[in-house]
C-alpha positions in Angstrom: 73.9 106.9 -17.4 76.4 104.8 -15.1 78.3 101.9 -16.6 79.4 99.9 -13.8 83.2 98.8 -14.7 84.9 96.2 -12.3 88.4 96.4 -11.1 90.8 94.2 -11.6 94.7 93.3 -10.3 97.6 94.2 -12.5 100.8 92.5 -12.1 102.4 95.7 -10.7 99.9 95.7 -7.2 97.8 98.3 -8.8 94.3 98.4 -9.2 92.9 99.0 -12.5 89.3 99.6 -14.3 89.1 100.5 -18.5 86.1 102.4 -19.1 85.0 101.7 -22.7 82.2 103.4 -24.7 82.7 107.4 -22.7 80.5 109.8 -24.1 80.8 113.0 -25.2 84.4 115.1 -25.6 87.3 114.1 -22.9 87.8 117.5 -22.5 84.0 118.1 -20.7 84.4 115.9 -18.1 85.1 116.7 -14.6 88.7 115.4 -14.1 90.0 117.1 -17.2 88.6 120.5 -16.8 90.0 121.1 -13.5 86.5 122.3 -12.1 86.6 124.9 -14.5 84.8 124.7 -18.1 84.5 128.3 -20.4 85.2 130.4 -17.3 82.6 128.9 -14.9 82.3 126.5 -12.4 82.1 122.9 -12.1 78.1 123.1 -13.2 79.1 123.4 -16.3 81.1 120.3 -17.0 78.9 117.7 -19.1 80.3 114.7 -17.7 82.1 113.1 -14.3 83.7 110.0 -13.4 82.7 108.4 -10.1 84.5 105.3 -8.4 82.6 103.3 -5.7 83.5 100.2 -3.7 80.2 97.9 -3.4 80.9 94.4 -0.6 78.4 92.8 -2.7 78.2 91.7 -6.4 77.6 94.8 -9.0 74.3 93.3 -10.0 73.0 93.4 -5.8 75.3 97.0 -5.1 72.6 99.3 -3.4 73.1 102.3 -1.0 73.7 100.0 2.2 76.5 98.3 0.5 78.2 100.5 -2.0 80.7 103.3 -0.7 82.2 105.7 -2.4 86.0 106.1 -3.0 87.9 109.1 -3.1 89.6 109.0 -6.4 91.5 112.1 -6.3 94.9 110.0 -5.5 93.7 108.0 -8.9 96.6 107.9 -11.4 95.0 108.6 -15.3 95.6 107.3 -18.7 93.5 108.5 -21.8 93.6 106.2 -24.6 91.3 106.4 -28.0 90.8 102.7 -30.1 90.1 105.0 -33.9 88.5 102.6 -36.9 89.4 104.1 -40.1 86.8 102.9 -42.4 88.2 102.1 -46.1 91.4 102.4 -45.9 93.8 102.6 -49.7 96.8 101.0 -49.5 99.3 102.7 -52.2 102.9 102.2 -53.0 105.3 105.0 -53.6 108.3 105.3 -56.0 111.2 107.6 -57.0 113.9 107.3 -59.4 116.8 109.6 -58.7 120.0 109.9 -61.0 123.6 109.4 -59.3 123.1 113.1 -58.4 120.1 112.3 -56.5 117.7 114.6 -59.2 114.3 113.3 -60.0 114.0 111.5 -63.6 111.0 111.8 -65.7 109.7 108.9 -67.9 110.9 105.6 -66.0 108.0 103.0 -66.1 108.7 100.9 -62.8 106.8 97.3 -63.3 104.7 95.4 -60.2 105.3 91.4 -60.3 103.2 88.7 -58.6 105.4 86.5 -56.5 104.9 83.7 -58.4 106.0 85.5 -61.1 110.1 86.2 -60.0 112.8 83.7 -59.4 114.1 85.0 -56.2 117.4 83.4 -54.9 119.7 84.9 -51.7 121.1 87.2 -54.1 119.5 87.9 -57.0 116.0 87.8 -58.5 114.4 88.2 -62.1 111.5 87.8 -63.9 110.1 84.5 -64.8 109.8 83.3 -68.7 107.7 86.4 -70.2 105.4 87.1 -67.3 103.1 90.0 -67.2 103.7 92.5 -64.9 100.6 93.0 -62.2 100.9 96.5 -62.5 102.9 99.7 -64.4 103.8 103.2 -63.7 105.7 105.8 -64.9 107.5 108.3 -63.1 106.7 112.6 -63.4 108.8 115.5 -63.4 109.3 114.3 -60.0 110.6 111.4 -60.7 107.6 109.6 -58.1 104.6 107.4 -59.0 101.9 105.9 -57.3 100.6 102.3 -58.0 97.0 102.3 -57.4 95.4 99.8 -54.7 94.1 96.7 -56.4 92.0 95.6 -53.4 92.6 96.0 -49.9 95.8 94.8 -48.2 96.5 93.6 -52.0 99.7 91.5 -51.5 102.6 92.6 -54.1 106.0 91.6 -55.2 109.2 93.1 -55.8 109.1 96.7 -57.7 111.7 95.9 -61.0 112.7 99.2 -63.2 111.9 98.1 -66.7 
């Protein structure tokens, strides 16, 4: 099914169209197979990419106004937008020892903002606040603080 895409000016001088929504895998289209998909001939490429120059509007292009262009000269970029659906935010720790070996059994505490007095140089817990979060360190000396929420925001990580 064509999708008419218009052409626009860049600031370079070129000529540029962004074809959103393709089908199917890149890799089955004309221009990337070379002609040739499994062994075979062109026949056997799922999709192709046509460019056409209409001197009317898209919505009145027919076959006495629409042309087509030779896009072999065509300069291509291939670009994917991914979503990623759920994503868990998580925040790493280590504690090493001078000699840089992992140490077991060091609870590091999580701190709402409002919760620290931060100055240019120093910071430190306020009153007898609670910490947001805890966890202790493995064998490994590494720890993971679960997600609260998505994009949860959190403050400075303080060693107990």
């Amino acid at each position: 099914m064509a999708t008419p895409s218009r052409s626009s000016l860049t600031t370079n001088g070129a000529y540029m169209a962004e074809l959103k929504y393709c089908p199917g895998d890149l890799r089955e289209y004309y221009y990337w197979t070379g002609n040739i998909v499994n062994d075979s001939n062109e026949k056997d490429t799922a999709y192709s990419v046509a460019f056409f120059y209409t001197t009317g509007d898209l919505a009145e292009a027919s076959l006495d106004n629409t042309y087509p262009v030779d896009g072999s000269g065509f300069e291509r970029q291939f670009a994917a937008t991914i979503y990623i659906p759920n994503v868990k935010h998580y925040l790493n720790v280590q504690k090493l020892d001078d000699n840089n070996d992992p140490v077991n059994g060091v609870t590091f505490a999580l701190y709402k903002k409002d919760d620290l007095l931060v100055t240019d140089t120093t910071w430190s817990v306020i009153g007898s606040a609670t910490p947001y979060d805890t966890v202790t360190t493995d064998e490994n000396g590494k720890a993971q603080f679960p997600s609260k929420g998505p994009r949860a925001r959190r403050g400075p990580i303080l060693p107990r």
